[in-house]
Each structure stands twice: as structure tokens, then as C-alpha cells.
N, C-alpha and C positions, 0 to 999 in steps of 0.2 A: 372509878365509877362503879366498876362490875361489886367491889368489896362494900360499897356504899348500897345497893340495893340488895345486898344479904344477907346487912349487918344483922337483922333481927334473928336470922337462922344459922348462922355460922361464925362463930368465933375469930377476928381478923388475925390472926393467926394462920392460923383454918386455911383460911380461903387465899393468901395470901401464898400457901405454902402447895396448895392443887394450883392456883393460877401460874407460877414461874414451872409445874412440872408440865403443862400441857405446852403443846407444840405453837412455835409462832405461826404458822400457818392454820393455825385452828382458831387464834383469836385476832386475824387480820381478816378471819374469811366470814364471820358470826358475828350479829347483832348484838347487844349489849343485854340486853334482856333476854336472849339464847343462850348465851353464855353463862348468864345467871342462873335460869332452869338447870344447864347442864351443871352447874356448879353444884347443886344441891343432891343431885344424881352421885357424882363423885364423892363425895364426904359421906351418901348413905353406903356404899363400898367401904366406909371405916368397919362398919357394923357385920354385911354381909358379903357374900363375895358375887354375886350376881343383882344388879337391878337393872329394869325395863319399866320404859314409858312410850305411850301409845296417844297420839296426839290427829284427828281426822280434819282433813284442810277440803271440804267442799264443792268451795270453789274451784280449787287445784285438781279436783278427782283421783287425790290420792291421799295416805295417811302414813305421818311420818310415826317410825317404830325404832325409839332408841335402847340399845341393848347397852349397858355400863358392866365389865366387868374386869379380869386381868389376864390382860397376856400369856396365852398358850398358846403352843405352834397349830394349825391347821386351824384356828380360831372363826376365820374367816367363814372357812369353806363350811364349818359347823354351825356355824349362822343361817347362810344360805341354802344350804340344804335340808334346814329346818323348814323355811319358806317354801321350798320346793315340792316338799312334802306336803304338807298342809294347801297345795294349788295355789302360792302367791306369787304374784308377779312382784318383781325388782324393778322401778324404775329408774334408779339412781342410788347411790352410796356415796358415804363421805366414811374415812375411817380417819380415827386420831390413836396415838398410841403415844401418851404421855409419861415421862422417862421416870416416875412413879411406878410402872408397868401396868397403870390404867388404860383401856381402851373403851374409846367412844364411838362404839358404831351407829351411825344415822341412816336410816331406810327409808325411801318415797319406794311405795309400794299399795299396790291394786292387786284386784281380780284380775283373771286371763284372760275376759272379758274384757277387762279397760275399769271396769265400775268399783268405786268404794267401795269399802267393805266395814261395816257397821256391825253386823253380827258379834254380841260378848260372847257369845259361847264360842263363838270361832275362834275367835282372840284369846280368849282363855287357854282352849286346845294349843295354841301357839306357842302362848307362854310356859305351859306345863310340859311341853315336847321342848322349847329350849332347856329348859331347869334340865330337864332328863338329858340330854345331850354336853351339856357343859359341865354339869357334875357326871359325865362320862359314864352313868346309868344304863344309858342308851346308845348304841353305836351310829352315828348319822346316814353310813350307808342302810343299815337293816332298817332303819326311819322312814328311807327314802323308798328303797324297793319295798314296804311293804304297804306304802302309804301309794303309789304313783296308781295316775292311770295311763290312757293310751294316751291321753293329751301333755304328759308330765316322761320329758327324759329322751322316752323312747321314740313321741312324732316324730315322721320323715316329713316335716311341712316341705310346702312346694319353696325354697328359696325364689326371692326376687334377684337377688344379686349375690357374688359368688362370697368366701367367709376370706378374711386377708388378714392376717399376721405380719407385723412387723416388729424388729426385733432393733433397738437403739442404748452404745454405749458409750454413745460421746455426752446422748442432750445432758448427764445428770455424773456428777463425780461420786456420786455413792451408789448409786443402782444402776439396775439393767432396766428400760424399760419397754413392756411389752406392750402393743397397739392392736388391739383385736377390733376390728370389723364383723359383723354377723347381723343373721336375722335373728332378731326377738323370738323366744319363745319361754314359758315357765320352765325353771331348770337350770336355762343355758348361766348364768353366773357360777349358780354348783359347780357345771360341768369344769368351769375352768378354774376356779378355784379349786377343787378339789384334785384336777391335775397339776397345777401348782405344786401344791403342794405333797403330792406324791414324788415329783419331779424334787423335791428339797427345794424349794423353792421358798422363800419369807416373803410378806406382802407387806413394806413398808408404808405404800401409799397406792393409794388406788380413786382413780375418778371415774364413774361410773355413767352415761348417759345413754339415755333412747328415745327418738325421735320416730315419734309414730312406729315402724315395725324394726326398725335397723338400727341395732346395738351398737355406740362407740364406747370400747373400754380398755381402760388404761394401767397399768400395775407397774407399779416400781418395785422390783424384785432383787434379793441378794440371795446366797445361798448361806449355806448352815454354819459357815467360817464367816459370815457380814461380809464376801467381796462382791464383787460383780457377777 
């Protein structure tokens, strides 16, 4: 069905050969017309090695911001610390990493405030600080410290409840997975991804969610050999 609604843009071939490399859990978990958009997203990765698309949901009070490109280690954490920088909030993340070595990061993301964020120029600055960070132009930390203010990294907010780590290696035969509990603030994804991944840590799969101010977030993690 998905090759049916692309045939006009993509070769059945094509699409046929991005459809079997992306992950079953990315096309049990996506709408059919999602998947399509995303489809056209990957095949422009034939051409280049970076593409993004910026999609605003209104009603949702958030805007989803998908980044397409390939697989490099701390990947993640150079995403979000792009956001970081620039004062975006993360509300949630979906990652795919399809065995083509294409990756499809998905962002629900706002102000620190809560409120959409509609500004092009903003979004522009976004997109031009990714580019500089994934062609390694720019280093994400120097990005980050130079970009942050008091509200971004370094706030001591007042926690409501205390931050809880759990660490599971029975629930998954391939990964470690980690269970992070925390208060929401701009940043706090960086923060743990980017220890991650200092830590040698790969971020297989990650569910990301936040419920008004307290962060549930989840990472399926291997280290640098693919064990546990």
C-alpha cells in the first residue's frame, strides 16, 4: 500500500528496497501515509547525506522535527544538543535506525515555555547549527556552552520528586535497558545522552516521554562490542 502511494515519486524498486531496510517496529508503530512522507525523506538521502523536515501540529502544541540521515556514534546526543542549544524543548523521540544505516529521528518538540514555536528564522538557525554539527564543523558541546543560558544545562530547578535510574537485563535479549525518571527541563535529554555516550554506550532504541513536568525515558543500550 505504502509503495502504492509513492509510485509517482519513487521507483518500486526504490521503495521496495528502503521499505525491507527499515525496522519492524517502525512500520507496525506509523500510519501509512507517515510512512510514506518518511519514505521520500530516505530516498532524498540517495542524493545527500543529511535531510530535515519540520511539520507544526497546533492543536498538539507541539512540532514535529524529523532529522534523516546515517548512522554515526553519539548521533543522538548531537541531535539534542543541537535543541538544547537553540532553547528547545523535547517532548518525546522516536529513533529508527534502519540496517541500510539510515536513521529516522522523530522530535515532538516546543518552547520551554510549553508554546509552539513558528518562528522561520528560528527554525532556520536550527537547521544550520544541525548541518554544522553532523558534518562535524561544529563541535555540540562548544554549541551548547556557548549558545546556553541560566535556564538551559546549568538551572538547579526546585525538583518535585527525586530523579530514579533503573537499570534492566533480563526485559530484552539484545540490550541493557536504562529507565530514567526525572524532572523536565531544556537540556535534560542531552544530558543523558551525551553521557551515554561518553560512557561507550549505543542507543539502539529509545522511547522518550513527558507528562506535564516529569520525564519517562527509556534507552536500549549496548556497548561498543553489541553486548549488553
Amino acid at each position: 500500500k505504502v509503495r502504492e502511494m509513492v509510485e509517482y515519486d519513487i521507483p518500486v524498486t526504490t521503495a521496495r528496497e528502503e521499505l525491507r531496510a527499515l525496522p519492524t517496529r517502525y512500520l507496525l508503530s506509523n500510519p501509512l501515509n507517515t510512512i510514506a512522507d518518511h519514505l521520500r525523506l530516505l530516498v532524498r538521502l540517495n542524493e545527500q547525506d543529511l535531510v530535515m523536515q519540520l511539520q507544526h501540529e497546533p492543536e498538539n502544541g507541539f512540532s514535529n522535527f524529523t532529522i534523516c540521515t546515517f548512522d554515526t556514534p553519539g548521533l543522538f546526543s548531537k541531535i539534542t544538543g543541537v535543541m538544547a542549544a537553540n532553547g528547545i524543548n523535547i517532548l518525546g523521540a522516536q529513533i529508527f535506525t534502519g540496517k541500510n544505516g539510515k536513521v529516522l529521528d522523530i522530535l515532538q518538540v516546543n518552547s520551554a515555555q510549553g508554546f509552539l514555536i513558528t518562528e522561520q528564522t528560528r527554525w532556520d538557525k536550527v537547521e544550520a547549527d544541525m548541518a554544522d554539527v553532523l558534518h562535524d564543523t561544529v563541535p555540540v558541546s562548544e554549541l551548547v556552552n556557548r549558545r546556553q543560558r541560566p535556564t538551559i544545562l546549568q538551572a538547579k530547578e526546585a525538583r518535585r520528586f527525586p530523579t530514579r535510574i533503573e537499570i534492566d537485563n533480563e526485559v530484552s535479549e539484545d540490550y541493557t535497558v536504562i529507565d530514567i525518571y526525572a524532572h523536565d527541563k531544556v537540556g535534560l535529554l542531552y544530558l543523558i545522552s551525551s553521557t551515554l555516550s561518553q560512557l561507550g554506550l549505543y542507543i539502539g532504541v529509545s522511547k522518550i516521554s513527558t507528562k506535564v513536568d516529569q520525564v519517562a525515558d527509556v534507552f536500549y543500550v549496548r556497548d561498543i562490542f553489541g553486548h549488553k
